[in-house]
N, C-alpha and C positions, 0 to 999 in steps of 0.2 A: 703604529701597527706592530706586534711583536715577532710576526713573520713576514718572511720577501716569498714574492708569488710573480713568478717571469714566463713568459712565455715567446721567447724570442730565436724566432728563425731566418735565417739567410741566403738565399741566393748567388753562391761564390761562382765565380768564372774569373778564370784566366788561362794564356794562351801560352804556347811555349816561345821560346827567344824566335823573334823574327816571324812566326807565326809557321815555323818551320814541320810539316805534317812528319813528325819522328815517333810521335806516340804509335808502334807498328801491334797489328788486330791479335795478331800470334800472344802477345803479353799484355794487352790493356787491359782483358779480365784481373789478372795480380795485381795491377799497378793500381788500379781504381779502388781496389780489396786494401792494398798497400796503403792509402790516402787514407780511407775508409779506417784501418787500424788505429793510423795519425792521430786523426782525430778524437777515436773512441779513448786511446791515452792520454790525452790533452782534456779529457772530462768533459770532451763535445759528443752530441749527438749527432753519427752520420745520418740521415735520414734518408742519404742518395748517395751517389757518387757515378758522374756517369760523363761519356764526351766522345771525342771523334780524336785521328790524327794530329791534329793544332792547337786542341785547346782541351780543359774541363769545367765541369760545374760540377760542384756540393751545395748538395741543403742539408744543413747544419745547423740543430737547437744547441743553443749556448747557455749554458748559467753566467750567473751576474761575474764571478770570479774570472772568466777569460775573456781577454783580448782581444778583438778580431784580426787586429795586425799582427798581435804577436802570434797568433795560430795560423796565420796564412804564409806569414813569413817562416815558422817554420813547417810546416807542411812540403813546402818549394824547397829547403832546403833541403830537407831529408829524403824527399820522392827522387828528388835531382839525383841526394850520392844515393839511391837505390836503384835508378837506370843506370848509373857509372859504375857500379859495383857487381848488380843481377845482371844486368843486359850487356852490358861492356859497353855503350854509347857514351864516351869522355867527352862527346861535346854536344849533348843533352845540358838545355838550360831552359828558365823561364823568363820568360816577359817581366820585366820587373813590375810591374801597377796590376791592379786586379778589379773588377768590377764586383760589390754586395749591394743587394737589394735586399730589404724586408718584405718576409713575405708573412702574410695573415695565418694563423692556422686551420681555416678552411677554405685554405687554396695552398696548402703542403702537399696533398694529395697530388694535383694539379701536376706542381711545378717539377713532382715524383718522377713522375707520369713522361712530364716533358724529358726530364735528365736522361730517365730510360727511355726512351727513342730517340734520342741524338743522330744513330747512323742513317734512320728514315729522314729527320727531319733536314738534315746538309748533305741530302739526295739532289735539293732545290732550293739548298739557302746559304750562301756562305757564312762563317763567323764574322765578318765585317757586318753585314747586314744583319745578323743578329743581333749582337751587341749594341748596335746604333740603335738598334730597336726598344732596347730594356732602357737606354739612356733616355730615350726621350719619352716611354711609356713614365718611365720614372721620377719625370722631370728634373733630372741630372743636367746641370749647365758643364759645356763640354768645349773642349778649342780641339778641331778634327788633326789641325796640324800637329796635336800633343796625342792621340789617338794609338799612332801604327808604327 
């Protein structure tokens, strides 16, 4: 075939160091925006970018040229010195492991949908029990003791 034809979307989550709720309501609009820039410079499509105090999720269309690790890695890095630098929070960090799920493109919408109600949806649901939940929808083999 003389052309690449991709269609590939992701489901990112992950949480801050310790699952410590720092991400504060006053600045998460920038920070999400902040992520969201991340990305769109890294040649990713944000598609979302959305979360609560402990944790976020991105869905992100990717061409064949980037990395998922190398974009999520830096992502974390750069958000990190943007709360140490915007915010003054010097001991703002991240979880080091991340959870990605492929998601179909007629259920981007969907998974939109979910990112943007995060504060409704862990009204009644922690991110533990979330997360547990995409692992085993996912069929993701997991050791919980490697988990938290």
């Amino acid at each position: 075939m003389p052309s690449t034809h991709l269609s590939l979307h992701f489901h990112v989550v992950f949480s801050t160091k310790d699952r410590m709720p720092q991400i504060s309501p006053e600045w998460r609009d920038r920070f999400h925006s902040y992520i969201g820039g991340l990305a769109k410079n890294a040649g990713v499509v944000p598609e979302s970018v959305g979360g609560v105090a402990d944790h976020v999720h991105l869905l992100l269309g990717l061409p064949a040229t980037v990395a998922l690790s190398d974009l999520i890695r830096a992502i974390k890095a750069n958000s990190s010195k943007w709360v140490h630098e915007e915010i003054g929070m010097e001991k703002f960090a991240w979880q080091e492991g991340y959870g990605a799920f492929t998601v179909s493109p007629g259920n981007c919408e969907s998974v939109a949908n979910y990112i943007a109600n995060q504060e409704e949806h862990h009204r009644t649901r922690g991110f533990q029990d979330e997360y547990l939940e995409f692992l085993k929808k996912a069929g993701v083999a997991y050791d919980e003791r490697f988990l938290w």
